[in-house]
C-alpha positions in Angstrom: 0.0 0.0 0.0 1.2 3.4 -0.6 0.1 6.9 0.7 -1.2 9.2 -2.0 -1.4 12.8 -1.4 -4.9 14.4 -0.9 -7.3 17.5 -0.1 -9.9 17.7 2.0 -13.0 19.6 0.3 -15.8 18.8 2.8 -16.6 17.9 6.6 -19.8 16.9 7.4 -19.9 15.7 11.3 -18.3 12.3 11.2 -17.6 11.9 7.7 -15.4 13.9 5.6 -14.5 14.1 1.5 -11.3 13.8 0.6 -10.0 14.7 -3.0 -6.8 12.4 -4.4 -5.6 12.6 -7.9 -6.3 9.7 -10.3 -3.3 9.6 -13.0 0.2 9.9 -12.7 0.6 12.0 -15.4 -1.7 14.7 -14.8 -0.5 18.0 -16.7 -0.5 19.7 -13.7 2.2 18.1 -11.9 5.0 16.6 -12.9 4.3 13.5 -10.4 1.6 12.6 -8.4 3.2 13.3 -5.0 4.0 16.8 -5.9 0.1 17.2 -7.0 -0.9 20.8 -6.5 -4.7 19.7 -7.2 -5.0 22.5 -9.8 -4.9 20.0 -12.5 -8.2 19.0 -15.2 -10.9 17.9 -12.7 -11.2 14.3 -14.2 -7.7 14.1 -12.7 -9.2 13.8 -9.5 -11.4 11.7 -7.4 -13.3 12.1 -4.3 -13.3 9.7 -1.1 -15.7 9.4 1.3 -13.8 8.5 4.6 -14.1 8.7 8.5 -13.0 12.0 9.8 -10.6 11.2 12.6 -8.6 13.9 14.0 -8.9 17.5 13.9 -8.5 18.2 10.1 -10.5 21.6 8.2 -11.4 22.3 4.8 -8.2 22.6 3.1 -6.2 20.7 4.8 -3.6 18.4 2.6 -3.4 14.8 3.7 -2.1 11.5 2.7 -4.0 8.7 1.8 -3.4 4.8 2.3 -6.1 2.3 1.1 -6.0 -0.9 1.3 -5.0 -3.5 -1.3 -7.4 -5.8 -0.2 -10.6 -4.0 -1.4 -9.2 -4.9 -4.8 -8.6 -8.3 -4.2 -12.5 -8.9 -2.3 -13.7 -6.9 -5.3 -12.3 -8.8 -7.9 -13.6 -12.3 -6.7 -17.2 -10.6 -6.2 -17.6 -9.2 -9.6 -15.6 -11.6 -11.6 -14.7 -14.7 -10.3 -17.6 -15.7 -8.4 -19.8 -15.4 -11.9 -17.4 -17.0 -13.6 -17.7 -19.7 -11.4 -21.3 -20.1 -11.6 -21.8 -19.7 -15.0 -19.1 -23.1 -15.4 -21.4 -25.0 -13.1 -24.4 -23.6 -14.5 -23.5 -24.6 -17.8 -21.7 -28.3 -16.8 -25.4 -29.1 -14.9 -27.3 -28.1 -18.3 -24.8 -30.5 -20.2 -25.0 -32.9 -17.9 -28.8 -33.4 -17.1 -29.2 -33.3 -21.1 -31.8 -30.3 -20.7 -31.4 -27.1 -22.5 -35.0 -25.8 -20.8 -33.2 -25.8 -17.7 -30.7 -23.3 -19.1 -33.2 -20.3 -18.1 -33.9 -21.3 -14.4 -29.9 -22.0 -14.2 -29.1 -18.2 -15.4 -31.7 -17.0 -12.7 -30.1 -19.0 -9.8 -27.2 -18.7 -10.7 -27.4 -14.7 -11.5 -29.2 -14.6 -7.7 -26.4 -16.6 -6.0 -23.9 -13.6 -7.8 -26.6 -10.7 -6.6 -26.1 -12.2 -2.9 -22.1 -12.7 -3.1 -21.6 -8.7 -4.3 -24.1 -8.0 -1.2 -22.6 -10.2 1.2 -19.0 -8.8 0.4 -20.4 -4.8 0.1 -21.4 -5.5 3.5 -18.7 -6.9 5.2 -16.1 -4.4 3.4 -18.2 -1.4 4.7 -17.6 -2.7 8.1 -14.7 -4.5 8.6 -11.7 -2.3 9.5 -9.8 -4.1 7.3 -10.5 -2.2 4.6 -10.8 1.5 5.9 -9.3 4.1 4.2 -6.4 5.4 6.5 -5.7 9.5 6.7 -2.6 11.3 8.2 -1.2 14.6 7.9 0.8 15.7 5.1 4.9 15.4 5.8 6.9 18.4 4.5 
């Protein structure tokens, strides 16, 4: 994991929004650590993190999030239907019945429905995978 620089643009009681740039080459900088956030605005993105600490509008920050969300988000959204559409399609060729193809996309597109669910959930509150804020050095 590696901190990226940032700006907060919003507190609103517990939660505050946190603006990071998206590209390494940005015109506006010459490298994304020296980001001056001046830069087109579809070089930026905007987090929605815990405010922790007694940050203000303005304040520049460095950003740390964890690796892990793109791992858990990667076997929700691709691997997991993947999966199911392998067995899906090795029952309908093994029971011999093509009118059971339909029912099998339903189940199987349900069973994917409550994976991504399952894993939203548990990413939104496991610590694990919280976006981590400190004061910028220098």
């Amino acid at each position: 994991m590696s901190w990226n620089p940032g700006l907060i643009t919003r507190i609103d009681g517990d939660r505050m929004d946190v603006k990071v740039p998206t590209a390494e080459d940005c015109p506006a900088c010459p490298i994304k650590s020296l980001c001056n956030f001046d830069g087109p605005a579809d070089a930026y993105r905007t987090l929605h993190v815990a405010s922790r600490g007694d940050y203000k509008v303005g304040d520049r920050v460095e950003v740390e999030e964890p690796i892990l969300v793109l791992g858990v988000t990667f076997v929700a959204l691709v691997l997991v239907p993947v999966v199911l559409l392998t067995i899906g399609y090795w029952l309908a060729a093994w029971s011999g019945n093509t009118l059971a193809m339909p029912s099998l996309w339903t189940a199987g597109t349900a069973t994917w429905l409550v994976v991504v669910y399952i894993a939203n959930r548990w990413m939104i509150h496991s610590p694990r995978f919280e976006t981590h804020i400190r004061r910028a050095s220098g």
